[in-house]
N, C-alpha and C positions, 0 to 999 in steps of 0.2 A: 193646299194646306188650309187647315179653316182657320180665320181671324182668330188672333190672341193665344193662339196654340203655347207661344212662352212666357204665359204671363199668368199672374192670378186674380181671380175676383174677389172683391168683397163679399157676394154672396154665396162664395164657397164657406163660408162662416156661419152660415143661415141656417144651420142643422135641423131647427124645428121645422122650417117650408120646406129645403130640400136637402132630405138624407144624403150625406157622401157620399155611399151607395151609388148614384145617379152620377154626382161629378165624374166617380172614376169612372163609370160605366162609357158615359159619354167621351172622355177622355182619350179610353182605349179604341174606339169606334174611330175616333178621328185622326188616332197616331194610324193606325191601320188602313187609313186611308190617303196619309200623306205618298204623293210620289215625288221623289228625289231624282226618279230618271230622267225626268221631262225634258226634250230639247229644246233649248231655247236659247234666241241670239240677244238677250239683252244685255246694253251698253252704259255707260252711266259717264258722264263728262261734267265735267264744271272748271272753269279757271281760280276758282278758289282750293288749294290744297284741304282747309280746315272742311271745308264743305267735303269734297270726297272722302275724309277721316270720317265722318260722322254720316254720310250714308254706306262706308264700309262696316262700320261697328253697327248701325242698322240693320243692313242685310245679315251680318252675324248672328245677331241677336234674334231675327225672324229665322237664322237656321235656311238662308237661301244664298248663302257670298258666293259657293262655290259655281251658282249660274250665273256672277254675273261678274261684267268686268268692269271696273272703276277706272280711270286714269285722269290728269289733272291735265287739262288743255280748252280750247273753245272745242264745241260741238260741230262735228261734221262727220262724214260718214261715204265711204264707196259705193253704197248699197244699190241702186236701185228705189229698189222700195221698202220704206218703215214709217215708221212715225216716232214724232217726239212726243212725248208727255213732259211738262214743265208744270210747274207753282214757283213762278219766279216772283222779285222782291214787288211787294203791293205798295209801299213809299209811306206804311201804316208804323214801321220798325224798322226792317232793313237798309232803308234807302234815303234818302232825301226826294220828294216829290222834283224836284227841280232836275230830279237827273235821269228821269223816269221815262219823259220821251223819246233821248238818245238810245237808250233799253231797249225800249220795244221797235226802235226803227231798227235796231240792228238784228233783234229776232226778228223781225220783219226779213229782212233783205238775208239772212240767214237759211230762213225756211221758201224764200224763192228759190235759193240754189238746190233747195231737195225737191224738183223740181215734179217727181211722181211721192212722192212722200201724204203725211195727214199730220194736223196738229195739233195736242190738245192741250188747254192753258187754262188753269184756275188762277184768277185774279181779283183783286178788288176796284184796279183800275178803270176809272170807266172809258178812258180814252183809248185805252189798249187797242181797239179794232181800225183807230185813224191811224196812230204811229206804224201801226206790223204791215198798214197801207193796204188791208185786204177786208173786207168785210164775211165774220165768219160763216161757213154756214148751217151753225147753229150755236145757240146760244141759250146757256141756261141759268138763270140765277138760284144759285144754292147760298146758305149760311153758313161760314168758318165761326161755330159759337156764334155771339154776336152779330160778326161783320159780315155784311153783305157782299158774294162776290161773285164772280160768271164764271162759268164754263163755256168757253169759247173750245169749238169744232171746228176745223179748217180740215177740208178732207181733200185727200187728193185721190187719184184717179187707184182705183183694183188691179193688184197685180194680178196676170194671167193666172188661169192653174193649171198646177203641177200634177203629170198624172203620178201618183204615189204608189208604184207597185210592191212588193217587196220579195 
């Protein structure tokens, strides 16, 4: 599904640069391209209830709830193999800096027990890579607006492949 598919622009308003004509044209191109069937095993965990509420009205609102499954608990998983995707609290808003180390030692000691897993983290903290007790390996600094924060890569090990016949 292409970005912003539920949402509008300001420059849908631009009638003299670009005829509506085009919006919808494009529009329809990219409804016609959405796939709804796609399998997928995404999971979604947080121990904050209010948090799960609002990446369920999220996925809603992107038009994707029905892939995925929310529930209110710590993060774990029987898998084998996945990865986590997190943008956990940066101690900029969310958090108090002073509780920020306890955080990442426990996502730390967390994402040891996914033992074949990968893990990717947007943050602002710079200490993140001491506390999770792993140095990642890769690291990218990008911009939240503003604020400077990393893209930490902790990758684990390729699950084998699956021959897919049908």
């Amino acid at each position: 599904m292409a970005p912003g598919m539920n949402r509008s622009f300001l420059a849908e308003d631009w009638k003299s640069l670009v005829p509506r004509k085009f919006w919808y044209e494009v529009m329809d191109e990219a409804n016609d391209l959405v796939e709804q069937d796609v399998k997928v095993d995404i999971q979604g965990y947080d121990i904050d209830g209010d948090i799960v509420k609002a990446a369920r009205a999220n996925a809603a609102q992107a038009g994707v709830d029905h892939m995925i499954h929310f529930q209110e608990r710590p993060v774990s998983h029987p898998k084998k193999y996945g990865f986590v995707i997190s943008n956990p609290p940066y101690g900029e808003r969310l958090e108090d800096k002073a509780s920020l180390p306890a955080l990442y030692r426990e996502i730390g000691e967390r994402y040891r027990a996914l033992d074949a897993w990968s893990m990717y983290l947007i943050t602002s903290y710079e200490d993140a890579e001491k506390y999770i007790g792993r140095k990642a390996d890769k690291n990218r600094k990008i911009y939240n607006g503003m604020l400077k924060t990393y893209f930490y890569q902790f990758m684990g090990p390729r699950p084998p492949r699956r021959n897919q016949e049908n």
